[in-house]
Phi, psi and omega in degrees: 000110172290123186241162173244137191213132175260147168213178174111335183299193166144182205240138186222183187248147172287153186087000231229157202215129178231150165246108142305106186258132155235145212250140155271164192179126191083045162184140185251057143277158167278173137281098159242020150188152179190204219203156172218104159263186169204187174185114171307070188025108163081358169251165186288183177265126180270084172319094167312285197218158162201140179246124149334160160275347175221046155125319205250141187277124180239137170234146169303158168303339200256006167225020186300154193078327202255302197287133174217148171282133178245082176251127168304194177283315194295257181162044191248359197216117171223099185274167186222125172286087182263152166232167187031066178283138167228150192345315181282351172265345162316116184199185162264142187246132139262155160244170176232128171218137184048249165277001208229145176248118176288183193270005193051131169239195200233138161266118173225129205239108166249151156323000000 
């Protein structure tokens, strides 16, 4: 059964860097494309970042710059870089690869 599992989270200061990971696990597909969404409290879920299968990278307007996609070499892994985080990026992030979802995990960004 393929599962996605995030680790990485945490309560950080703005302008401050957290890396969110998520590992595909019990099954030996890669990540050959995938995803980070998050959703904030009382908002829909927001797509953050995606990666192709072969490769090229789309980010919200609203982490352009801030955010970078990270897939290891085994492709087992699709990491979400975040830097200069602010307060509005607080949320729970998930990631997605095909069908399968992670349990999200929670960001929190203070002033």
């Amino acid at each position: 059964q393929v599962q996605l599992v995030e680790s990485g989270g945490g309560s950080v200061q703005a302008g401050e860097s957290l890396r969110l990971s998520c590992e595909i696990t019990g099954s030996l597909f890669t990540i050959l494309a995938g995803a980070w969404y998050r959703q904030a409290p009382g908002k829909p879920r927001e797509l953050v970042a995606k990666m192709s299968v072969g490769g090229s990278r789309d980010y919200a307007d609203s982490v352009k710059g801030r955010f970078s996609l990270r897939r290891d070499s085994t492709k087992s892994k699709l990491d979400l870089v975040m830097n200069a985080l602010e307060p509005s990026d607080t949320a729970v992030y998930y990631c997605t690869a095909g069908s399968a979802r992670g349990q999200g995990t929670q960001v929190t960004v203070s002033q």
